[in-house]
N, C-alpha and C positions, 0 to 999 in steps of 0.2 A: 274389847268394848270401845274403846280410843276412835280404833281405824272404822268401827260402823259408825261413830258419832260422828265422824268424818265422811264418811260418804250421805248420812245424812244431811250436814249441813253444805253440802257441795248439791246434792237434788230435790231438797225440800222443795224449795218455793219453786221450779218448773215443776217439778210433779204436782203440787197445789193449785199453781196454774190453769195448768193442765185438766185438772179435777174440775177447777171452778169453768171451767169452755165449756166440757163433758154434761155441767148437772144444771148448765142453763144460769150460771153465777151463784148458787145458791152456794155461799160460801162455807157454813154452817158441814151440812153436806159433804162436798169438798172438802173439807177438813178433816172428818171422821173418814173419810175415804181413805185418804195420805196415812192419818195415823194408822188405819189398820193395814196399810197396805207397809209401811215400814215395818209393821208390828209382825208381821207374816215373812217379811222380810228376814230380820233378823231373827225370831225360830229358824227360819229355812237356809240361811246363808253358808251352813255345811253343803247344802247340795249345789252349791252354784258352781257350775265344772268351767266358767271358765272361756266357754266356745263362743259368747257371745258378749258384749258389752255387758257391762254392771247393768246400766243404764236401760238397754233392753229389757235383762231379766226383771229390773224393778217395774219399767212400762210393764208385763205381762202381768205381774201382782197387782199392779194399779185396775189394770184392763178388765183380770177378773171379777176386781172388787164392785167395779161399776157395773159390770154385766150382774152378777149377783145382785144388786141393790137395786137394778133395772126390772130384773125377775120375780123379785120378792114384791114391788110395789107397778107393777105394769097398771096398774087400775090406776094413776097418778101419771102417766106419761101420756105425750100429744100422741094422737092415732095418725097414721104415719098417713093417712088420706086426707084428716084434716089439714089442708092451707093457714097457715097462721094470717091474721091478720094485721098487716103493716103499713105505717101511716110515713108515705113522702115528706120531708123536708129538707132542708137545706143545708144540716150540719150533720159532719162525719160522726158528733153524737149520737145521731139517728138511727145514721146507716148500722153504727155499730151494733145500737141496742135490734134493730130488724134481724141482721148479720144470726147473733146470740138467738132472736127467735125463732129465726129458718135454721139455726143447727140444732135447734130442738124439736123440728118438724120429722128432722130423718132419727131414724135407726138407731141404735145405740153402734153398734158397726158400721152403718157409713160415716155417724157422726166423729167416733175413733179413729177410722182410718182418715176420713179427710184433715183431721185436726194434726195425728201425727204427720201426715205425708206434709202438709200447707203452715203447722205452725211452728213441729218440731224437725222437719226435715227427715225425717228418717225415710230411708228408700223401701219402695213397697216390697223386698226381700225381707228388709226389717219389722214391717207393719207387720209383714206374715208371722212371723216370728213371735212377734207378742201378741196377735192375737191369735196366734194358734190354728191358723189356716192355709189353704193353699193359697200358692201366688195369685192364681185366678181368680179367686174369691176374694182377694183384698181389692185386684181391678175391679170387679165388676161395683165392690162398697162404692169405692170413689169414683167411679164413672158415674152409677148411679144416686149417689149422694152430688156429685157437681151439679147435673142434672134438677136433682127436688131442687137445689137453690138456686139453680138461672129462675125456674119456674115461680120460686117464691121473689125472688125481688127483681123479677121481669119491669114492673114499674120505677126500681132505683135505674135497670138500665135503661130507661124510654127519659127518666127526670136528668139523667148527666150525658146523653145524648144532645137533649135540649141542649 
């Protein structure tokens, strides 16, 4: 019981993090995500053989829990055709809060992949890995999720060219 309060408190708050990029900041959300995703966790931590990072296999619980919660409520997420609409200014305030609105424009899997590959580092062998797909479908998330967000903040890059 010790040694999982211990890895809990060693990847709560990245895996929370994490959560809250994924659900568009809704911290709330994010929250109950982590807890059930530690909760899933520790029932299952007899079968963790081991072959890959802790860390991985908890990304994978995390990964499902959002894909599940993406699934159950799709009627509440952006249509991945809708463009978000984002207003230029002049503080990295901005950009960030655009940034959060274009990764809520893609995918639930490009949105995954690109966050782990861009925020958590994980190499797209790893991304494959917890999300459970081939290496080539993890490229094509993040090629094609870089892509939706040139397109979405094509006006941040035209305002800091100026």
């Amino acid at each position: 019981m010790r040694a999982f309060e211990l890895l809990v408190e060693q990847h709560q708050s990245q895996l929370r993090f994490s959560l809250r990029q994924l659900t568009g900041w809704d911290e709330a959300l994010a929250d109950d995500l982590a807890q059930n995703t530690f909760i899933k966790a520790y029932r299952s931590i007899g079968r963790f053989r081991m072959d890959s990072k802790f860390s991985t296999w908890l990304y994978r619980i995390a990964y499902n829990e959002f894909v599940s919660h993406c699934r159950k409520n799709a009627h509440t997420l952006v249509a991945e055709e809708e463009a978000p609409e984002l207003r230029v200014n002049e503080t990295g305030a901005d950009l960030h809060r655009d940034l959060a609105k274009a990764m809520g424009y893609l995918s639930p899997e490009q949105r995954t992949a690109l966050h782990l590959s861009l925020h958590r580092q994980y190499t797209q062998e790893e991304i494959a890995e917890i999300m459970e797909c081939p290496l080539g479908t993890v490229k094509s998330h993040i090629l094609r999720g870089r892509e939706k967000l040139k397109t979405a903040l094509a006006d941040w890059r035209e305002e800091m060219v100026l």
